[in-house]
C-alpha positions as CSV (number, residue, x, y, z in Angstrom):
1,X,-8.0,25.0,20.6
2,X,-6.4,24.8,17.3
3,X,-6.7,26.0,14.1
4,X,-6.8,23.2,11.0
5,X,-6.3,23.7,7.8
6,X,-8.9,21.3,6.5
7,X,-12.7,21.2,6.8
8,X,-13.7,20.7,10.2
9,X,-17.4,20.6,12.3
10,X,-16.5,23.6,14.1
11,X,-15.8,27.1,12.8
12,X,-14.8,30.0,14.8
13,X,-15.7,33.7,13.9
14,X,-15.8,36.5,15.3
15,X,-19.5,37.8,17.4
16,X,-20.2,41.3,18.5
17,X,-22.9,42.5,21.1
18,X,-24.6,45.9,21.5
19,X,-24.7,45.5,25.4
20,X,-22.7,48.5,27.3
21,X,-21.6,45.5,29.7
22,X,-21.6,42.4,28.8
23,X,-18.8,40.8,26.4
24,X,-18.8,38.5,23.6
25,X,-15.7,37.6,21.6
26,X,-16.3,35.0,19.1
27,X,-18.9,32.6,18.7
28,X,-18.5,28.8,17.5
29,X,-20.3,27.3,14.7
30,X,-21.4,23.5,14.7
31,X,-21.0,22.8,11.1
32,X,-22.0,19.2,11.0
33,X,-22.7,17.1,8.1
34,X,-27.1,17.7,8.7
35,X,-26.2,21.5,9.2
36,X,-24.4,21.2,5.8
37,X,-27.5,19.3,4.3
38,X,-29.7,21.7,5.5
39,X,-27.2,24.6,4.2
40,X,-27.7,23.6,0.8
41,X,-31.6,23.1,0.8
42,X,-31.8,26.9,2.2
43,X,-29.0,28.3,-0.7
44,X,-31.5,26.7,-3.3
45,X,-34.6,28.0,-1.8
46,X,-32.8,31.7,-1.7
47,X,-30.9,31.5,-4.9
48,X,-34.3,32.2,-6.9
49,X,-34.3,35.9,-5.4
50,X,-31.2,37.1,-6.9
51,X,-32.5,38.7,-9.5
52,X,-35.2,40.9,-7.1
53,X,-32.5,44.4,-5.9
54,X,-34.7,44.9,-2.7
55,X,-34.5,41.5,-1.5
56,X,-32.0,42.0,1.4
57,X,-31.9,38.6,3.4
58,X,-34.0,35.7,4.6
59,X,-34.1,34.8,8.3
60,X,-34.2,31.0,9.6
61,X,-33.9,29.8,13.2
62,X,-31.1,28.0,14.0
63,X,-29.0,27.2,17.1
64,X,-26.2,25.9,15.8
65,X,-24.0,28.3,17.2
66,X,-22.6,29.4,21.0
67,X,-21.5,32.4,21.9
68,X,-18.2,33.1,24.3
69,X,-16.0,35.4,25.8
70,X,-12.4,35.2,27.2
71,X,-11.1,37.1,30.2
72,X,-7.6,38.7,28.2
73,X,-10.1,38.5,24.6
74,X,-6.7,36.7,23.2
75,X,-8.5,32.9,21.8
76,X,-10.0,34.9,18.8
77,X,-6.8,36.9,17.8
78,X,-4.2,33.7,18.5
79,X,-6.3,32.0,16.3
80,X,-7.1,34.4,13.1
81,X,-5.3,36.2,10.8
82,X,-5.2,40.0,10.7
83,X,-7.7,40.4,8.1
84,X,-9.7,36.9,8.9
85,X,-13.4,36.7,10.6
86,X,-14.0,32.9,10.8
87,X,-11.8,29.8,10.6
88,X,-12.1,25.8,10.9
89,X,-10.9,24.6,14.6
90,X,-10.2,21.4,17.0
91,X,-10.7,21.1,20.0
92,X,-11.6,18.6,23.2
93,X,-14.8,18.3,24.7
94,X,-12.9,19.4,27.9
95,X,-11.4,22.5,26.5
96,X,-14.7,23.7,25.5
97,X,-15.7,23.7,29.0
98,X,-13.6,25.9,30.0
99,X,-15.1,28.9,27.8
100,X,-17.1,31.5,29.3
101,X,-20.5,32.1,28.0
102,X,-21.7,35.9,28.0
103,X,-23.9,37.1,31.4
104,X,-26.7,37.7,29.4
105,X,-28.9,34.8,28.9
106,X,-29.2,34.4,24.8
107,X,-32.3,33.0,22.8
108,X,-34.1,33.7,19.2
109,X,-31.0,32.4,17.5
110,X,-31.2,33.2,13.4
111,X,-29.2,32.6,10.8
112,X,-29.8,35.8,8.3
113,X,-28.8,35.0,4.4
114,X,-28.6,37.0,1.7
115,X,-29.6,35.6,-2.0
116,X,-25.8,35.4,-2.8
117,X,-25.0,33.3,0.1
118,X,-23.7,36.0,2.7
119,X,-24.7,35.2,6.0
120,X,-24.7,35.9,9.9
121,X,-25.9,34.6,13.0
122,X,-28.1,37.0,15.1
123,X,-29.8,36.5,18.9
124,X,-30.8,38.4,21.6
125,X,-30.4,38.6,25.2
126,X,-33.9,36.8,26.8
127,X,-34.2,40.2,29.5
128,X,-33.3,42.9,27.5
129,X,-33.4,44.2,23.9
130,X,-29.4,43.8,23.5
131,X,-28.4,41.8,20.4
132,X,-25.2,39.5,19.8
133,X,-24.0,38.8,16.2
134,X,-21.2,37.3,14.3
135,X,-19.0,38.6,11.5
136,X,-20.7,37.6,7.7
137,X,-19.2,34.8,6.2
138,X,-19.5,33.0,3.0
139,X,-22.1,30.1,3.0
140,X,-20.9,29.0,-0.2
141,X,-17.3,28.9,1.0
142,X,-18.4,26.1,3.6
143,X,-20.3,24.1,1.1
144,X,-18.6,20.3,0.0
145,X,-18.0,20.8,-4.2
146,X,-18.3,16.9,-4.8
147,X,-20.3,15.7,-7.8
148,X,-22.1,13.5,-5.4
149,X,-22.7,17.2,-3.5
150,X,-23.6,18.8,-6.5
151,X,-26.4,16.5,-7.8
152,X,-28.1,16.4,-4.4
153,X,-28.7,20.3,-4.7
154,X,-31.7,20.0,-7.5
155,X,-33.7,16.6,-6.4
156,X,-34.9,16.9,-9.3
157,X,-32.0,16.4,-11.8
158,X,-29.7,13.5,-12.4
159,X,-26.3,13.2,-14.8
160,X,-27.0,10.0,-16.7
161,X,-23.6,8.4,-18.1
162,X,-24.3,9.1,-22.3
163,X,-27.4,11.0,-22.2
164,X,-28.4,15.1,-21.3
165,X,-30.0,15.6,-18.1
166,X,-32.9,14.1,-17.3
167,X,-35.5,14.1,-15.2
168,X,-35.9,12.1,-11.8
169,X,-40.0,12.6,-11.5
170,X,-41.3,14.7,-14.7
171,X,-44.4,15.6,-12.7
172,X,-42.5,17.5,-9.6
173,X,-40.0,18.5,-12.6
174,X,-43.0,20.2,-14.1
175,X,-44.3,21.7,-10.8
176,X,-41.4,22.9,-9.8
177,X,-40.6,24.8,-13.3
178,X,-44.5,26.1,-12.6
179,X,-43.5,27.4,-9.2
180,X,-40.0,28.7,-10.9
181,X,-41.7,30.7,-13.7
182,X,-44.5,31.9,-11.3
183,X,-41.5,33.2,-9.0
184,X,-39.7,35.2,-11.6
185,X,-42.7,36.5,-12.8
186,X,-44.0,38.1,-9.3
187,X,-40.2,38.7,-9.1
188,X,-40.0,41.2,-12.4
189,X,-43.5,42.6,-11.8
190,X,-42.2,43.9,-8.1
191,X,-39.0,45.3,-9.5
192,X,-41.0,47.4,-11.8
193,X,-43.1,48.6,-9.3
194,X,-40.7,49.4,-6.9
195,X,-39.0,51.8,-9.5
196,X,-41.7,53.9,-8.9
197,X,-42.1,54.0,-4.9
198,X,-40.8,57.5,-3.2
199,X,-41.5,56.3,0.1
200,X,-43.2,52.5,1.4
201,X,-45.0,51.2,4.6
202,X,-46.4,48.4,5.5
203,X,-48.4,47.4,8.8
204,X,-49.3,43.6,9.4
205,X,-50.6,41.5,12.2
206,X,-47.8,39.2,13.9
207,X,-47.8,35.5,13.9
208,X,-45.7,33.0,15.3
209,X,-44.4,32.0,11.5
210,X,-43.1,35.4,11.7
211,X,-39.8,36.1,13.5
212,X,-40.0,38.2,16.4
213,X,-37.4,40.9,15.8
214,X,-38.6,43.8,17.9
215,X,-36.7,47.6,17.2
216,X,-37.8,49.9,19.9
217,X,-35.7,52.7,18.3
218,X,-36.6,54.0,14.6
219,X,-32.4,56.1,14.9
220,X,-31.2,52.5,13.8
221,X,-33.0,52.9,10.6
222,X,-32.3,56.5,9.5
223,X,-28.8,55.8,8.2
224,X,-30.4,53.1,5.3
225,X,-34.1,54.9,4.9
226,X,-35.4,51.3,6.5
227,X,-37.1,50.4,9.5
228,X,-38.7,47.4,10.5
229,X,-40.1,45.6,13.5
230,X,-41.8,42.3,13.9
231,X,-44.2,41.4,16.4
232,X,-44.5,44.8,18.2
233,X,-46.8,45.7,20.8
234,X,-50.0,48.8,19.7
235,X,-48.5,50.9,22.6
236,X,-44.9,50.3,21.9
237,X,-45.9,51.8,18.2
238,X,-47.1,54.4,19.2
239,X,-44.0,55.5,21.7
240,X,-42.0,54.8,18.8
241,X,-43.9,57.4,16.3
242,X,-44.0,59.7,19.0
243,X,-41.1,59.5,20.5
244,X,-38.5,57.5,18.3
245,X,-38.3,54.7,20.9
246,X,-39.4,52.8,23.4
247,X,-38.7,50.5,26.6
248,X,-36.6,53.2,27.6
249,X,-34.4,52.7,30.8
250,X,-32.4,54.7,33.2
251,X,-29.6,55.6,30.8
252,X,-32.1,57.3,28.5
253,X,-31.9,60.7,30.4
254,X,-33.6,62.6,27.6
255,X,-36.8,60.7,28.1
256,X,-37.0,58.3,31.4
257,X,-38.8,59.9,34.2
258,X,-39.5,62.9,32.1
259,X,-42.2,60.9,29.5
260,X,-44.4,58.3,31.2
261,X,-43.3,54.9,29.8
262,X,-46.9,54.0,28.6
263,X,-49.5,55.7,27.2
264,X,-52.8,56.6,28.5
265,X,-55.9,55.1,27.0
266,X,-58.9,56.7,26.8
267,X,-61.0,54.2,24.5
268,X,-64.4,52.6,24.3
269,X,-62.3,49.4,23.1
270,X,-59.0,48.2,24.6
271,X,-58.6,45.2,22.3
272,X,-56.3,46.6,19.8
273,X,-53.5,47.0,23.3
274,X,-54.2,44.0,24.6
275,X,-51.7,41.2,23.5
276,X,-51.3,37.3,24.6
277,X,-48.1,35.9,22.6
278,X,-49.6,32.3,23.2
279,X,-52.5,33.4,20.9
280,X,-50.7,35.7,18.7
281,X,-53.1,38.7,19.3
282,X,-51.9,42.2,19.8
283,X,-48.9,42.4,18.3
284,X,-47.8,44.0,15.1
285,X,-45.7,44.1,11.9
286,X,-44.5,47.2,10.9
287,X,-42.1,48.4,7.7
288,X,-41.1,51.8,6.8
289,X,-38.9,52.8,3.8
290,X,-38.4,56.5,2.4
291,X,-36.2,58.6,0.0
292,X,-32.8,59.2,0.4
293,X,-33.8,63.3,0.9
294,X,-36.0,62.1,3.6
295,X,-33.7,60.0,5.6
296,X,-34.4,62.1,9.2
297,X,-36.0,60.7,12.2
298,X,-38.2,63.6,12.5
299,X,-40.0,62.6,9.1
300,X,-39.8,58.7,9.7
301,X,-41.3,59.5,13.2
302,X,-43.9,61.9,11.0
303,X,-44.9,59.0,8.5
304,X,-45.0,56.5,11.3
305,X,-47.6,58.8,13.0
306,X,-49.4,59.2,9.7
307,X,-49.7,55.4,9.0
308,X,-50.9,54.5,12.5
309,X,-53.8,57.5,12.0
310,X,-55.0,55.9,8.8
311,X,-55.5,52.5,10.1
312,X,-56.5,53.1,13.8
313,X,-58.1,56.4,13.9
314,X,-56.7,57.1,17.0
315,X,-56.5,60.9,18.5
316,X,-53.1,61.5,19.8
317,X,-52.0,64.4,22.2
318,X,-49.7,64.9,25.2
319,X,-50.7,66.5,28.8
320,X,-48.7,66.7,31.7
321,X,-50.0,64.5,34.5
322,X,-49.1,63.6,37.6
323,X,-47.9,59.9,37.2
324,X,-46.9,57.6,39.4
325,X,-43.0,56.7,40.2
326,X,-40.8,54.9,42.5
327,X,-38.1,57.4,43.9
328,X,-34.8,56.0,44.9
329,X,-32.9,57.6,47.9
330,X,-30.3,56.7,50.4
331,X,-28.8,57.3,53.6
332,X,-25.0,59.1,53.6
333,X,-23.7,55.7,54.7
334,X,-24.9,54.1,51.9
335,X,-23.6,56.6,49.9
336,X,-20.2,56.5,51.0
337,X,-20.2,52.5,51.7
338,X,-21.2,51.9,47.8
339,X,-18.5,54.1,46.5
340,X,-16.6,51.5,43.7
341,X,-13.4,50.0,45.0
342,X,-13.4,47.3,42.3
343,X,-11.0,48.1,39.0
344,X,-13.0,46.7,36.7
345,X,-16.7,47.5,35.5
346,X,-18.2,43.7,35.6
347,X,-21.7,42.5,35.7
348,X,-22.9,39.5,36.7
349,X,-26.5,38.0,38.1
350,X,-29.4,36.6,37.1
351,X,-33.2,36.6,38.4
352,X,-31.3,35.3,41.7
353,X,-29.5,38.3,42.5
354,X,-26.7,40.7,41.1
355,X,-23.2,41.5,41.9
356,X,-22.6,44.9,40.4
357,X,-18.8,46.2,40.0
358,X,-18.0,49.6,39.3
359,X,-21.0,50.7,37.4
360,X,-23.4,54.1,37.6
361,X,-26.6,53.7,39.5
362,X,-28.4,54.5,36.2
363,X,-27.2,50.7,35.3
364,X,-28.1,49.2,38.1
365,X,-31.5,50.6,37.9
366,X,-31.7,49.4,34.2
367,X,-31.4,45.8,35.3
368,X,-34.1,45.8,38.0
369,X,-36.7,48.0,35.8
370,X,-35.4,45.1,32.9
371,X,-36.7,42.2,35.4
372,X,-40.0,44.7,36.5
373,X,-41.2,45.9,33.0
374,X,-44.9,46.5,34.4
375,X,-43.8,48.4,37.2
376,X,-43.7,52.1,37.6
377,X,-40.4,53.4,36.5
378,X,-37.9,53.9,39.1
379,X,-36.3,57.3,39.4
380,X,-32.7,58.2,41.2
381,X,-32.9,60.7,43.5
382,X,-29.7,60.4,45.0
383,X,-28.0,61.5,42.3
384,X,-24.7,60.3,43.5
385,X,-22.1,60.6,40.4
386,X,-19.8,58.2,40.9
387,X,-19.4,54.7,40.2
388,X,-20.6,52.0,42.7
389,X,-20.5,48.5,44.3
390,X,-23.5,46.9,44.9
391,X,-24.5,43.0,45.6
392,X,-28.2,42.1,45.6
393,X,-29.5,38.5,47.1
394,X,-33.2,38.5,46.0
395,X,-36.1,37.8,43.6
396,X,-35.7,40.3,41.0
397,X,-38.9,40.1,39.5
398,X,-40.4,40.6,42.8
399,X,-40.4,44.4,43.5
400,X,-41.4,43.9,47.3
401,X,-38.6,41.6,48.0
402,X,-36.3,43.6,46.3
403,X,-37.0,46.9,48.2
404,X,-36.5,45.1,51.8
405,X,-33.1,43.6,50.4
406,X,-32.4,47.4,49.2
407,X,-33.2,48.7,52.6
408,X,-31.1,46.5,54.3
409,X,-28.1,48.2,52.8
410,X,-29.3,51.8,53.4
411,X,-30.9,52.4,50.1
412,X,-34.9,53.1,50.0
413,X,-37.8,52.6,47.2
414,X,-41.2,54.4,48.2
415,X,-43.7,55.0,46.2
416,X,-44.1,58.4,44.6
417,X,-45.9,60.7,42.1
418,X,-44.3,63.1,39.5
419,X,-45.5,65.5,36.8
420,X,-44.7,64.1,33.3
421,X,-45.2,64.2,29.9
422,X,-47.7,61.4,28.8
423,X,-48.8,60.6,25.4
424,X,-52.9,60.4,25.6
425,X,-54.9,58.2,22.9
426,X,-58.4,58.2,22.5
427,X,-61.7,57.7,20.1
428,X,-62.0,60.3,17.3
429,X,-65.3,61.2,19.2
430,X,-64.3,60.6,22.7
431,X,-65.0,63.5,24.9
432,X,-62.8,64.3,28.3
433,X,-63.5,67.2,30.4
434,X,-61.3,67.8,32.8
435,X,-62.7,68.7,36.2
């Protein structure tokens, strides 16, 4: 691989990933001649926000991009400058090969751009909610500056040889200038209204137009006043109001096997909680935005709780309940047999089987319960504190399968109960006695 100094299809820049164990280095954009096309139609469709202070970005799918890694994380740094986040490249279909992808398996690829042209790829990791992202770059910066570029931006508008510009169709001239004015308008009239707002929600039903960008965890949005997730299960809301998150895993000690991971429904109708992404039911927009005095998770939890009382009706409470578990134990061999000898912390499987390196036991239970989400949660009882090695050879979305596999090597899954917290919704008139 080599850096050029002129305009090339590929651009390198550097990618990020929230994952505690997998690695991404930089990421490789395919800036082809269509991409570039279809660059410039999106710039013009944006541009028309830039007046509008609370538009933040537009979101498009788009998989023009791959994400890698390196072992020694030295083909980003030999490549850019100190202060540098992107740059043109060559290199052979072979060479490419030979770049490793990340472990996690990546999809809903987006391309996020602001009205001024700042952009950044996004996607997430198809069995967990880990994201991967790329440093912003400059749109603009990548666009051609011909005149035969420039005219093709407005369709509309041609540079006759003598004469002013002049129009190409005067009736789409006319209904785009109707659309245009009809834009700025709505434009200024939110501006003015949004002066005024001390604190904004908004709660929508999810569609497949809509990108699905689920946030099970509301702390991401205290430091801007902001939160938002699309397409979000009833139940997952409600964890999130109550208890700031949700989907919460084996490294969440605060919460996992002390909360149940679902709440308890005691309804006349279960409709609202029942979801089918094939046809779009059950799942859920949601927006939040307060004050800058009120930027605390405790009072975006609190307003969150508030809106979903207004719309739903729902009593909430929380008991204490017997609820039921998997416990995790094993024998002292086990114990001592899985003690890590590796020197690195690697991960690497897929619904095949896992080869686990120097990692706590909390991980390794993350990855099963990620492969299992309808199960029970899984709870350590072994509490052994230090870091193991463990290799599993089975179907990890098959719970059965995986507990003779597990046994084999000393380590046993039986089926348990435990007193926890669980958050308890119901009617407005529903009635419970407890016997």
């Amino acid at each position: 691989m080599k850096r050029s100094r002129k305009p090339t299809e590929h651009i390198l820049i550097k990618a990020n990933t929230t994952s505690d164990w997998d690695r991404v280095e930089f990421a490789i954009i395919y800036a082809t001649a269509s991409w570039k096309a279809l660059i410039q139609t999106r710039l013009q469709a944006i541009s028309q926000f830039k007046a509008d202070k609370d538009f933040n970005c537009h979101s498009f799918w788009d998989r023009s991009i791959s994400y890698y890694n390196s072992p020694d994380r030295r083909i980003a740094k030999g490549i850019l400058g100190r202060h540098e986040d992107w740059a043109y490249i060559t290199f052979t279909p072979e060479e490419e090969l030979t770049f490793m992808h990340p472990e996690n398996q990546l999809e809903a690829h987006q391309l996020l751009i602001t009205a001024n042209g700042i952009a950044h790829y996004k996607a997430y990791a198809k069995h967990t909610d880990e994201s991967y992202w790329t440093e912003e770059f400059n749109l603009n910066k990548l666009m051609p500056h011909s005149p035969t570029s420039e005219s093709k931006i407005n369709p509309y508008i041609v540079q006759s040889p003598g004469y002013n510009l002049m129009p190409m169709n005067c009736k789409n001239l006319l209904a785009t200038l109707i659309i245009s004015l009809l834009l700025v308008l709505s434009t200024k009239a939110q501006q003015v209204n949004e002066s005024t707002f001390f604190h904004r929600s908004e709660l929508s039903k999810w569609s497949k137009e809509i990108t699905m960008d689920r946030d099970y965890d509301i702390e991401r949005g205290v430091v801007t006043g902001k939160y938002a997730t699309n397409g979000t299960s009833l139940a997952d809301l409600y964890n999130i109001a109550y208890y700031g998150k949700s989907r919460w895993t084996a490294v969440d000690s605060n919460l996992y096997g002390r909360v149940y991971k679902w709440p308890v429904l005691r309804l006349t109708d279960f409709e609202p909680f029942n979801n089918d992404v094939n046809t779009q039911k059950g799942f859920y927009n949601y927006a939040l935005s307060v004050p800058n005095e009120k930027q605390n998770k405790p009072y975006m939890q609190y307003a969150m709780q508030c809106d979903l009382k207004k719309y739903f009706g729902y009593n909430v409470e929380e008991e204490r309940q017997d609820m039921p578990c998997w416990m995790l134990t094993m024998t002292e061999k086990a114990a001592q047999d899985l003690r890590s000898k590796a020197v690195t912390s690697s991960i690497k499987g897929n619904s095949s089987g896992f080869a686990f390196k120097k990692v706590k036991m909390a991980r390794v239970l993350q990855e099963i319960m990620m492969y299992n989400q309808n199960e029970d949660p899984i709870l350590d009882m072994a509490n052994i504190t230090y870091e193991i090695d463990l290799t599993i050879k089975a179907d990890m979305t098959n719970l059965e399968d995986l507990r003779k596999v597990l046994a084999q090597q000393g380590i046993i899954l039986m089926k348990a109960r435990k007193l926890m917290t669980v958050l308890v919704i119901s009617d407005p008139s529903f009635l419970f006695y407890k016997s």
